[in-house]
C-alpha positions in Angstrom: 16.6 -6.1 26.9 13.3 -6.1 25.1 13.1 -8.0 21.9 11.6 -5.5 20.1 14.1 -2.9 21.0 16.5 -5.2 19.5 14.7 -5.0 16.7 14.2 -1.4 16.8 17.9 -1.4 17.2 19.0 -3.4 14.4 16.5 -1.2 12.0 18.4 1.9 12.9 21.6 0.4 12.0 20.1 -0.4 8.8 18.9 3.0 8.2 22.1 4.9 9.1 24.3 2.1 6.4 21.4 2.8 3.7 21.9 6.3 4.3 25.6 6.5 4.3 25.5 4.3 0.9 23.3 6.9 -0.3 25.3 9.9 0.3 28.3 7.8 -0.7 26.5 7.4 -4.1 25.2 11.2 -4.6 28.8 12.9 -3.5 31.5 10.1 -5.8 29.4 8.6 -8.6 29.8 11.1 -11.8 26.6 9.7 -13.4 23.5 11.8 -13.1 20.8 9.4 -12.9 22.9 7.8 -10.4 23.4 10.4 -8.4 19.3 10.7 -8.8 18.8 7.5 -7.4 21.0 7.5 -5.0 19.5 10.9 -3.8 15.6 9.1 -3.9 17.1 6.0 -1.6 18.2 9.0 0.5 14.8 10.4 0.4 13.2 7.5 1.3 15.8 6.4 3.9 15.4 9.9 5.6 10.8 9.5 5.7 11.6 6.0 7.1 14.0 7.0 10.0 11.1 9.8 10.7 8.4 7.1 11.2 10.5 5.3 12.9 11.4 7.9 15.6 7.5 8.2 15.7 7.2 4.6 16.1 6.0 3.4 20.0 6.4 -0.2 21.2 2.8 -0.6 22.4 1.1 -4.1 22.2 -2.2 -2.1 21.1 -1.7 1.3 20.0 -4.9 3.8 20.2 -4.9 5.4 16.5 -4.7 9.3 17.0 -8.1 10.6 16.9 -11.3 9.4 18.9 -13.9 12.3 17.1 -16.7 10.5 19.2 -15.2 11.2 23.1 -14.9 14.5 25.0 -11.3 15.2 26.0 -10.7 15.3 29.8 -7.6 15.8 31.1 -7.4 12.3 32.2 -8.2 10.8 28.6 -6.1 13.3 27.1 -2.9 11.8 30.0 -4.0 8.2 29.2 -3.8 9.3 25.2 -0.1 10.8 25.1 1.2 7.2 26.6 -1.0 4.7 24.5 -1.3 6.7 21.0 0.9 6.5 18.0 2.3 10.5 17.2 0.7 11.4 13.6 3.0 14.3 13.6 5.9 11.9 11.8 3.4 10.3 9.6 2.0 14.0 8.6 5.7 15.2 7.8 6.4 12.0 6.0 3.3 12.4 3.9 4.7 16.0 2.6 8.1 14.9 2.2 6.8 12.3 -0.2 5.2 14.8 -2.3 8.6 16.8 -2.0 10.7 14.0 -3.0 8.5 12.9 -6.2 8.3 16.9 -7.2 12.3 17.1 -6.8 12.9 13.5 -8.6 10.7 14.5 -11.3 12.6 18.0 -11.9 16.1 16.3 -11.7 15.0 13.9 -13.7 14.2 16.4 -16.3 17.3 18.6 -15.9 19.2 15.1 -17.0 17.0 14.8 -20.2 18.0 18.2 -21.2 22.0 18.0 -20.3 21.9 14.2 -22.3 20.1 16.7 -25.2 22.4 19.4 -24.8 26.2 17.4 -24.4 25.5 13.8 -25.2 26.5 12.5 -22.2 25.1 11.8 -18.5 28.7 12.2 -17.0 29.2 14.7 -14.7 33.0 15.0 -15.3 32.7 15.1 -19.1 29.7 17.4 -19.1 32.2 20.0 -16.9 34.9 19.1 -19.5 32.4 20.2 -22.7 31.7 23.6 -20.8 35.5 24.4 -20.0 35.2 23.8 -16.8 
């Protein structure tokens, strides 16, 4: 086997234990800005597993656009195998956006429950409403 598909290998195991952490963290830790974190790390664990499906073991890697040639249909069969997909690197680039926008409204939503009860604790927050 390849080296670098070992390597490849051994960073998708990575990803998948980061990830479970992460959802371990958001579903059992009763602390909101835990449970914020831990849903960020799963943010960025989920963009990285995207560029890494994108990801081609090329020694040289053509980047995605050449503006300056006319596409045949022999360039464009010679492209597919030698380029690196911009599609993953596109979606990642909007879920980054998505993520900050969603961190920064959750993070918000815990400054006004902390105003509001006094506590960060999920299980005492339900407590205070009669829950």
């Amino acid at each position: 086997m390849n080296p670098e598909h070992v390597v490849v290998l051994y960073l998708y195991a990575a990803l998948f234990v980061v990830f479970g952490i992460s959802v371990y963290g958001i579903v059992v830790k009763p602390h909101i800005v835990k449970k914020l974190i831990a849903l960020s790390i799963l943010g960025d664990t989920a963009n990285t597993l995207i560029i890494l499906l994108g990801y081609r073991t090329l020694p040289k890697p053509w980047p995605p656009v050449f503006p300056e040639l006319e596409p045949s249909l022999e360039l464009i069969e010679e492209f597919t195998k030698l380029s690196v997909d911009p599609l993953p690197q596109v979606l990642v680039i909007t879920a980054i956006v998505i993520n900050m926008a969603v961190t920064a409204l959750l993070a918000f939503l815990a400054i006004q429950v902390y105003r509001l009860y006094g506590t960060l604790d999920f299980r005492k927050v339900l407590k205070l409403r009669g829950w």
